[in-house]
N, C-alpha and C positions, 0 to 999 in steps of 0.2 A: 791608687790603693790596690788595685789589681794584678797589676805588676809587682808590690810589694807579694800579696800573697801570693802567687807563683814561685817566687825566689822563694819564698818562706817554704813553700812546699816543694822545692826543690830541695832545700838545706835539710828539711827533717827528713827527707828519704835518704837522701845522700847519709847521713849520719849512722840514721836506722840501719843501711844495710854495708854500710861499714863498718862495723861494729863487729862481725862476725868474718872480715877479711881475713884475719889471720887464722883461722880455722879452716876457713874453705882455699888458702893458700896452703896448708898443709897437706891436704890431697889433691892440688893440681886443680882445682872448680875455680867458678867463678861465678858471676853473679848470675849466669843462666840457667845453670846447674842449680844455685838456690830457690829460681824461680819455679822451676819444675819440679824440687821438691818439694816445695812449700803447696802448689797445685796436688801433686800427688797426696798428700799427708792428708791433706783436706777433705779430697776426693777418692778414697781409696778405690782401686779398680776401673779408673778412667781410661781410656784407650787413647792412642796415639792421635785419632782428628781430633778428639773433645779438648789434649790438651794443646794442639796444635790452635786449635779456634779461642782457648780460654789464652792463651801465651800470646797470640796476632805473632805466629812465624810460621815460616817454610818447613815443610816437612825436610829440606836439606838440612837448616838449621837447627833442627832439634834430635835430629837422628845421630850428631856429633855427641852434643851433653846426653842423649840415652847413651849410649855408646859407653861413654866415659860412666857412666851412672851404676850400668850393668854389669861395667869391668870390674869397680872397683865395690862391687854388691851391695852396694845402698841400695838398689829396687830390684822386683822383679818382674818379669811376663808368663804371664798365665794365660793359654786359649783360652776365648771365650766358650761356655759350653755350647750356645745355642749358633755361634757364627763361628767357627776356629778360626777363617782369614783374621780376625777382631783379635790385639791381643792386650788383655788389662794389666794394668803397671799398679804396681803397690811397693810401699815401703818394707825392706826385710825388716832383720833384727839391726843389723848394720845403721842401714839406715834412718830406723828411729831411733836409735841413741844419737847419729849423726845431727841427723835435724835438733832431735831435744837440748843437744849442747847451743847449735846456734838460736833457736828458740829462749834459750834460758839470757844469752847474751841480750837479745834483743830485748825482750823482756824488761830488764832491767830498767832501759832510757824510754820507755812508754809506760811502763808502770810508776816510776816516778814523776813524768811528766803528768799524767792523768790524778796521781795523789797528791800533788800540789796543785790541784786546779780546781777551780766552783763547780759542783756536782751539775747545777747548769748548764755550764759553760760545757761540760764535756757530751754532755746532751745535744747541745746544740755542735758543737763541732761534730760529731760521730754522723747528725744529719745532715750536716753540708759536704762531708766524703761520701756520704751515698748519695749524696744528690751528684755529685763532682762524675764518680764513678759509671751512673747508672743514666747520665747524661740528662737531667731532667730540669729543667730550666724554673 
C-alpha cells in the first residue's frame, strides 16, 4: 500500500506540474524556473541561500534559472538595505501575471479534485502532506 501511494503521489505531481508545460515552454523555463518562482511568489524578498536551502541545490544550479528569470524580467534583485552583499528576489509585474497564468492552470486540477472529495477526507489528506513534508513520523 505504500508503494501504491508513492506512485499515486508521483502521478498527481507529475500531472499538477504539467499542466502549465506549455506555458513555461513558451519562454524557454522549465520546471526549475517554476520552482523558484512559485518559492519567490511565496516569499517575497528571499535571498539567494534561503532559496538555495528552501529548493536543496547548488548555488551553480540556480544561478542558471535566476539568470534566465532575470533575462527575461519575471523577478528582480534588490540590495538588501541592512547587508548589500545580500540581494532579495521578488516577483516584477512580468512576473506575476506570469506565475498567475500558470497558478490559474493549476488551479483548476486541485480545485476540482478537492470539490469532489469529503470535507474530511481533504482534512485528513492536507495533514498527511505536512506530515509527508515536514518529516514527522
Amino acid at each position: 500500500q505504500i508503494k501504491n501511494f508513492i506512485q499515486l503521489l508521483f502521478y498527481a505531481y507529475r500531472e499538477t506540474f504539467s499542466d502549465p508545460k506549455e506555458i513555461l515552454a513558451k519562454n524557454s523555463f522549465g520546471l526549475a524556473h517554476l520552482r523558484a518562482l512559485n518559492l519567490i511568489e511565496r516569499n517575497p524578498g528571499t535571498c539567494l541561500g534561503e532559496l538555495m536551502y528552501q529548493l536543496k541545490v547548488t548555488k551553480q544550479s540556480l544561478n542558471r534559472v535566476l539568470r534566465d528569470l532575470l533575462d527575461s524580467k519575471m523577478i528582480k534583485q534588490i540590495k538588501d538595505e541592512e547587508d548589500t552583499r545580500r540581494k532579495n528576489l521578488f516577483l516584477n509585474k512580468d512576473g506575476k501575471i506570469f506565475f498567475d497564468k500558470i497558478y490559474e492552470v493549476q488551479k483548476k486540477r486541485i480545485y476540482n479534485a478537492l470539490k469532489n472529495s469529503e470535507p474530511g477526507s481533504v482534512i485528513q489528506f492536507k495533514e498527511v502532506l505536512n506530515k509527508i513534508i515536514n518529516g514527522k513520523n
